[in-house]
C-alpha positions as CSV (number, residue, x, y, z in Angstrom):
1,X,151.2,87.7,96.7
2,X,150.6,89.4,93.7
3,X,148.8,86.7,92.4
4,X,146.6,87.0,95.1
5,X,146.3,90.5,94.8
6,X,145.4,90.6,90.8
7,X,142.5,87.8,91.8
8,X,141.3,90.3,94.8
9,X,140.5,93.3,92.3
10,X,139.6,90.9,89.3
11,X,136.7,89.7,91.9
12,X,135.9,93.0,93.1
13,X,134.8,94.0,89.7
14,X,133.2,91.0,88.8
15,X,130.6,91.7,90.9
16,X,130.4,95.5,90.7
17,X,129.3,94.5,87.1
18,X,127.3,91.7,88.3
19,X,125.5,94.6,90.1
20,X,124.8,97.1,87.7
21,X,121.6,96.1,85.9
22,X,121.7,94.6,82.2
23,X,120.6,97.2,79.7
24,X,117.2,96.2,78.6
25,X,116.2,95.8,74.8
26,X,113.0,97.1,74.3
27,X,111.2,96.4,71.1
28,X,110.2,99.1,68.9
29,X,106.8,98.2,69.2
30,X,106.9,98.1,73.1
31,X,108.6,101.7,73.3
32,X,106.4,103.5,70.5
33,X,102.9,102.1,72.6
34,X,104.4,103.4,76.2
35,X,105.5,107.1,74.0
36,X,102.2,107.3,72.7
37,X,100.5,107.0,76.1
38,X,103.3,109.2,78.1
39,X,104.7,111.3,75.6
40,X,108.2,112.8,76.6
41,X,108.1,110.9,79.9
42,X,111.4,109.8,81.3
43,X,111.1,105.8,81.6
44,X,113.4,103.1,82.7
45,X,112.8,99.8,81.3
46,X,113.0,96.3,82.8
47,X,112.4,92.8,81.3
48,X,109.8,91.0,83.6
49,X,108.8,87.3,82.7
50,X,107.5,87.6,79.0
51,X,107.6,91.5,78.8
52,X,108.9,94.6,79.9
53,X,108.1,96.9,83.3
54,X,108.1,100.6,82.1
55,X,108.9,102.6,85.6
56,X,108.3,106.6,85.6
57,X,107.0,108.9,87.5
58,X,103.3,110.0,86.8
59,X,101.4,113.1,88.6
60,X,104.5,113.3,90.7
61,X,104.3,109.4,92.1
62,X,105.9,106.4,91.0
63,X,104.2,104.4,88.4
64,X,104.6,100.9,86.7
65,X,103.0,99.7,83.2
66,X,103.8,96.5,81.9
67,X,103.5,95.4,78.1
68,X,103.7,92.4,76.2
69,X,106.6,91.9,73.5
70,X,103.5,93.4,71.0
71,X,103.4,96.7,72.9
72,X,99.8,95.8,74.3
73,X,99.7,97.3,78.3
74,X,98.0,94.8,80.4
75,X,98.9,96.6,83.8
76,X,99.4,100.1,84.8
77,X,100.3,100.7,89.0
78,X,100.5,103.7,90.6
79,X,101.6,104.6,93.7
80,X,98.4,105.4,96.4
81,X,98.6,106.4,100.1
82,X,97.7,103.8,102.5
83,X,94.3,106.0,103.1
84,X,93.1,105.6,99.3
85,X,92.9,101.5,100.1
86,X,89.3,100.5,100.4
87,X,88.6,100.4,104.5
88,X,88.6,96.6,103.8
89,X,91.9,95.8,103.1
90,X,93.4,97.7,106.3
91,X,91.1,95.4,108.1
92,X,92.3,92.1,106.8
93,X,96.1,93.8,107.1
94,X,95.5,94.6,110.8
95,X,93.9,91.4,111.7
96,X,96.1,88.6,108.9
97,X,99.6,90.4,109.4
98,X,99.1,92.5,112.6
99,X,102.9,92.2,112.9
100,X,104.1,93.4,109.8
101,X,104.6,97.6,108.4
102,X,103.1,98.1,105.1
103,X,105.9,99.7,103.2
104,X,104.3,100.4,99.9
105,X,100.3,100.5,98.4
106,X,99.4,100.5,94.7
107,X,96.2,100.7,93.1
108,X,96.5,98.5,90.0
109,X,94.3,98.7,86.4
110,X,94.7,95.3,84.4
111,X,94.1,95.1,80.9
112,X,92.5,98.8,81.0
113,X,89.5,97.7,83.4
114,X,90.2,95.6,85.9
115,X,91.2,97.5,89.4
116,X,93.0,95.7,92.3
117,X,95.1,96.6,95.2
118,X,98.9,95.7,96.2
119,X,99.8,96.2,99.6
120,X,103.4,94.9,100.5
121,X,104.0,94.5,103.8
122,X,106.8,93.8,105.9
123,X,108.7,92.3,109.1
124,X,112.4,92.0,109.7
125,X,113.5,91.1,106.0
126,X,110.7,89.8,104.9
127,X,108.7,91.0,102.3
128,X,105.2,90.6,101.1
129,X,102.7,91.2,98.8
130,X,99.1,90.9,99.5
131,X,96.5,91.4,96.2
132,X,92.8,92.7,96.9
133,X,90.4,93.5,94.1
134,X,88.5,96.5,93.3
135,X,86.1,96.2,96.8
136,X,88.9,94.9,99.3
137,X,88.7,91.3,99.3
138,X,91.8,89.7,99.6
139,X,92.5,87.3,96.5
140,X,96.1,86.4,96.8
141,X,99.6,87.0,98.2
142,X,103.3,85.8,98.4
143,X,106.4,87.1,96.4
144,X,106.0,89.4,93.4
145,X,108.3,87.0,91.8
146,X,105.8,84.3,92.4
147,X,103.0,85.7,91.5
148,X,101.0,86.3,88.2
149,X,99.5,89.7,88.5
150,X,97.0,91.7,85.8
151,X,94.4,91.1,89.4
């Protein structure tokens, strides 16, 4: 029983660690490019594919940039209400995935110039995200996970 017992905790912390998140290591590089854009801006990091998601808050809404491991930003996304989306893209929303809630919209500048919108949307427990570029027009969706962004 005690056996039993000892395995019972043992588990229980195994995945209370498995929860917490890894602590990230930025490069130098990486940290000194997102400090010289946002200066004294509080910033958690996150490794995403080949480089890392800087998430803060910016003009009091939540913000993403992502940088290569050479501290270049190819995508900054901002938070936007779903009334700063291009007329467009609630169209194709309303009509494609009539069903679904959006939950979140982001307005989304790749490599400095390009602009694009993310609109996730969901229903039940599944999530989506639907990609529009700078006019409306729908150019891709699916998981985040499976998709390339920088628009």
């Amino acid at each position: 029983m005690l056996i039993g017992i000892i395995s019972t905790v043992a588990m229980a912390q195994t995945k209370d660690a498995t929860k917490q998140k890894k602590q990230v290591e930025v490069p130098a590089i990486v940290k000194q490019s997102f400090e010289k854009e946002y200066p004294k801006t509080k910033v958690k990091w996150e490794a995403e594919g080949d480089g890392f998601e800087a998430e803060f808050q910016m003009n009091g809404k939540d913000a993403s940039a992502f940088y290569d491991k050479d501290g270049d930003k190819k995508e900054l996304e901002e938070e936007i209400q779903k009334q700063e989306l291009p007329a467009s893209v609630i169209e194709y929303v309303k009509k494609n995935y009539s069903d679904y809630q959006i939950t979140e919209t982001s307005k989304i500048t790749a490599n400095k110039l390009v602009i694009c919108y993310e609109v996730e949307v969901k229903k039940d427990d599944k999530k989506t995200d639907l990609i529009f570029d700078s006019k409306g027009v729908f150019i891709k969706g699916g998981f985040k996970s499976q998709m390339q962004l920088y628009c």
